[in-house]
N, C-alpha and C positions, 0 to 999 in steps of 0.2 A: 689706475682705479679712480672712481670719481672721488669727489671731495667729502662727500657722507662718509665711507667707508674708511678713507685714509683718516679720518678724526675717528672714529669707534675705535681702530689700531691702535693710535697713540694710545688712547686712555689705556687698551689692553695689555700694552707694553708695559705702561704705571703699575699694571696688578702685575704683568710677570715679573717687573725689577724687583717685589716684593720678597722672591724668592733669593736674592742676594744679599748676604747677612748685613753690608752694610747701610743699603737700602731701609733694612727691615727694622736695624736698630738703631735709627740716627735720623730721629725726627726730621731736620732741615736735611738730610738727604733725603728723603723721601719724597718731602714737598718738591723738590729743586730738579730731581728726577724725571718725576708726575710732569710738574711743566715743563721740562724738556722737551720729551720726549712727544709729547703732545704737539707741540712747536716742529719739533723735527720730523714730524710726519708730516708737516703740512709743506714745508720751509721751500721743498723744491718746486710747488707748483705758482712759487711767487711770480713764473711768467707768465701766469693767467692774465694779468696785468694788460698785456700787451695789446690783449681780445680790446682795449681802448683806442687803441690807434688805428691799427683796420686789420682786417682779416688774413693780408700778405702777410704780414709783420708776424703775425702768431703763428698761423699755420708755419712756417720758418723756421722760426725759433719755437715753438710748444718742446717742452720735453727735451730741449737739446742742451744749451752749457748747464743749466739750473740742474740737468740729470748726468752731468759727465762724469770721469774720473776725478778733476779737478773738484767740482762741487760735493763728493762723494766727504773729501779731505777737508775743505772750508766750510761748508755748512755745519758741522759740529762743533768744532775748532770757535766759531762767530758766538753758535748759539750758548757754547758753555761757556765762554768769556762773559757774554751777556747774565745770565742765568747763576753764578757764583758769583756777580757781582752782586746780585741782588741777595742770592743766599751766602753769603760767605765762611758759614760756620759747614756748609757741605762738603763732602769726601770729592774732592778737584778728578780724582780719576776714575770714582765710579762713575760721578756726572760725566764726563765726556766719553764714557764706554758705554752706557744706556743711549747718551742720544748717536754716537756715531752708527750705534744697531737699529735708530729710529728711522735715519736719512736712509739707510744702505738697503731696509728693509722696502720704504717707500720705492724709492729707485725698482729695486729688484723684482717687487709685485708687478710694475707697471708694461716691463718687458714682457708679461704673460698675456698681455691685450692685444689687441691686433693694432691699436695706433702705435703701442711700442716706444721706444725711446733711444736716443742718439749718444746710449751709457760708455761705448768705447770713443768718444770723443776727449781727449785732441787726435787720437789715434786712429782714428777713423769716424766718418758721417755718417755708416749706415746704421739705418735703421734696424734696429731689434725688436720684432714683435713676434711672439709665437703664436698668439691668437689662438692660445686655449679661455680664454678669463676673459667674461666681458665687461666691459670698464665698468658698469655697475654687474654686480652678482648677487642675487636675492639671498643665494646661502650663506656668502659669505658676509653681508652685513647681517642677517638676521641670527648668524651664531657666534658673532660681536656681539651685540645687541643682546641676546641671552644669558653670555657671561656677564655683561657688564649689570643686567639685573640680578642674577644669581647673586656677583657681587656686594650690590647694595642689600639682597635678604641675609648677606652672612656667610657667604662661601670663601674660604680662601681665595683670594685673587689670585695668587700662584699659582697653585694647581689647576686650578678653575679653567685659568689660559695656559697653563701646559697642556690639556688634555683637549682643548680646543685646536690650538698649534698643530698638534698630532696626527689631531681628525680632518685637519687642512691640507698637510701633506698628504693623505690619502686622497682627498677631497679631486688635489691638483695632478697626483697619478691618474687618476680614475678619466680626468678631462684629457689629459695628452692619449689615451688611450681608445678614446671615443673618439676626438682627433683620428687618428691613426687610423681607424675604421674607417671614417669618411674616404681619409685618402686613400686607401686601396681600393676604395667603389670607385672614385674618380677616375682612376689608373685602370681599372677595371673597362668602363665608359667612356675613356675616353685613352685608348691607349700611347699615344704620340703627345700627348701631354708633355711642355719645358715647363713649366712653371706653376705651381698649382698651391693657392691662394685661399686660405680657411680663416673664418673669422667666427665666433662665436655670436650667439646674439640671448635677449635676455632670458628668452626660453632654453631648458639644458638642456633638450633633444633635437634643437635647432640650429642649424647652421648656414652662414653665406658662403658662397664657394667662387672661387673668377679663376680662371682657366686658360696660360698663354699656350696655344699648339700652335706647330707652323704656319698653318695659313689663318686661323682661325681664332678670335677670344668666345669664350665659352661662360656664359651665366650661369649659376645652377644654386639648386638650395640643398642641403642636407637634413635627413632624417632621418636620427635612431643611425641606422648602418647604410640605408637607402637614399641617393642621389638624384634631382630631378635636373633634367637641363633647361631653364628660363626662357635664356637667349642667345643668338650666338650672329658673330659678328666676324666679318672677313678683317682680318689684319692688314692694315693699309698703313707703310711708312708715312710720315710727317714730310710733306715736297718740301724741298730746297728750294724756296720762292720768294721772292721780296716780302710778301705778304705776311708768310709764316716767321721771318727772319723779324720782320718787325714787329709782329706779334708774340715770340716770344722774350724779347725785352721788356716786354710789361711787367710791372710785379708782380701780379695777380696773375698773369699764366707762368711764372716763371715759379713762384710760391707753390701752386699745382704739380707742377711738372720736378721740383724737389722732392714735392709728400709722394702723390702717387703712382706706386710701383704699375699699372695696369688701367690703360684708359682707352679711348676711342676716340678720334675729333670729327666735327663736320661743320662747313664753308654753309655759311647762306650769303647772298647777295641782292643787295637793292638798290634802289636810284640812285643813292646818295651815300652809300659806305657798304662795308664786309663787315660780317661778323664769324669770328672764328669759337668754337663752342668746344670745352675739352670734359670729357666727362667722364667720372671715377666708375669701375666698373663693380668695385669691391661691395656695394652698399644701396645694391637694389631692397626697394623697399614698396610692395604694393604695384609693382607696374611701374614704377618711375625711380630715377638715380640723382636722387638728390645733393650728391657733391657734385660742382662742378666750377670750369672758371670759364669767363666768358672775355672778350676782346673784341672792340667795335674800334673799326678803323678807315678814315673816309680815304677816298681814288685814291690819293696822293701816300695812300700808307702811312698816315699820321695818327694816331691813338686818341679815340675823343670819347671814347667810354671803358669799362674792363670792372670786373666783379671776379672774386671768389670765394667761397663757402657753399654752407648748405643752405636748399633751396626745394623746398619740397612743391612749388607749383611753377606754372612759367609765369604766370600772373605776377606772383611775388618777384621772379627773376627781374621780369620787365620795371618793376619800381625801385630794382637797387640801379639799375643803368641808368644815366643821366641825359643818354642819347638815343631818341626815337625813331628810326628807322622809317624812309617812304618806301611803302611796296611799290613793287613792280605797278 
């Protein structure tokens, strides 16, 4: 989830811990709680950080040791050492059982997006996304947002986010099950389908859809129950070529080619170097696919430019490259 909504959570969490007697009667629990927990919704996305260094670096690591098993254990364990040292008159193990529900909570939301998260790590790297929940959700911030006004007029915060909780679980049946319509129109349309690739987007009758079949990858959008197909694109392995071999040592295509599951490449050539072009199929947007990585490499196969992120024009593409290409 984006970072609005993971803070609306914490505070929500503050009102449900409310509902635990020792929370409710022990003033410095309360407080100590409150910030916690608050804390501990945020705590995993410390490698936002990274988006400083360059864009390999995050893309990489976004989501992966900060969301693992191991962090699952030391993120509360940190935060409620920190936090009881400050409140020290508070209950030592209700604080670290409210935030351990804060971290585990974040984590487990994030696996419902389509970028997903790397939560069975050290145990494995793959990705977990079910791409029902789009990283931002209008509904789901705006009935945070709700209770936490309700809240401030005087409502129980326990119940208040119990009955909210509730209506979220139903909220999240309800999307895996729209999900699940898509994908039998796909299966439908496209019957020779391996791999088939659903992502939510901020409209809730809206969906992206990318599509590996044997010969073919397949673009399409969802709506309601109904399927359109975009684009579609002949499946072409990646040559075993100098070219390619020294292009994907670069970070920036190599960062790519860890994140995404479904892409496409294509070779231009000019006077004076290659450029190899990999691009995400998942996230057509208007006519154009704005993730992508790029790799400029002159005759000799030496690497003298490379880009990747999002890129929503080639104009803009052309001024993160450091190397200008002479046409033909």
């Amino acid at each position: 989830m984006d970072t609005g909504t993971h803070l609306v959570m914490g505070f929500a969490l503050g009102g449900l811990a409310t509902l635990d007697p020792a929370v409710a009667s022990e003033p410095m629990t309360k407080y100590a709680v409150m910030t916690a927990v608050v804390i501990g919704s945020q705590a995993p996305d410390i490698d936002t950080i990274l988006k400083l260094r360059n864009n390999a670096v995050y893309i990489r690591n976004h989501r992966g040791a900060t969301h693992s098993i191991p962090a699952v254990i030391l993120w509360p364990l940190l935060i409620t050492a920190v936090i009881y040292f400050l409140f020290p008159g508070s209950s030592l193990l209700h604080l670290w059982l409210w935030t351990q529900f804060a971290v585990f909570l974040h984590i487990f939301v994030d696996i419902f997006n389509a970028y997903g998260t790397q939560a069975l790590r050290p145990f494995s790297c793959k990705w977990l996304a079910l791409g029902v929940i789009n990283t931002f959700d209008p509904f789901i911030f705006a009935i945070h947002v709700a209770g936490l006004i309700l809240w401030v007029m005087g409502a129980h915060p326990g119940y208040t986010f119990l009955v909210i909780y509730l209506i979220l679980i139903g909220y999240y049946i309800l999307r895996f099950q729209m999900q699940g319509a898509i994908r039998n129109s796909v299966k439908k349309l496209i019957p020779d389908a391996e791999e088939i690739i659903i992502a939510p987007t901020i409209r809730f009758n809206q969906w992206r859809i990318a599509v590996k079949a044997p010969a073919h990858f397949y673009v399409a959008r969802g709506y309601r129950r109904s399927v359109t197909i975009l684009d579609k694109y002949k499946r072409v392995k990646i040559p075993d070529s100098e070219l390619f071999r020294a292009a994907k040592k670069n970070e920036n295509l190599s960062a790519f080619l860890h994140f995404s599951p479904v892409y496409r490449w294509e070779v231009a050539e000019y006077n004076d170097c290659f450029e190899v072009k990999f691009i995400d199929l998942r996230y057509r947007n208007n006519g154009y696919y704005p993730f992508v990585a790029v790799v400029q490499l002159d005759l000799d196969y030496n690497v003298i430019g490379s880009y990747t992120g999002w890129i929503f024009s080639e104009e803009k593409l052309r001024k993160k490259l450091t190397f200008i290409p002479e046409s033909h």
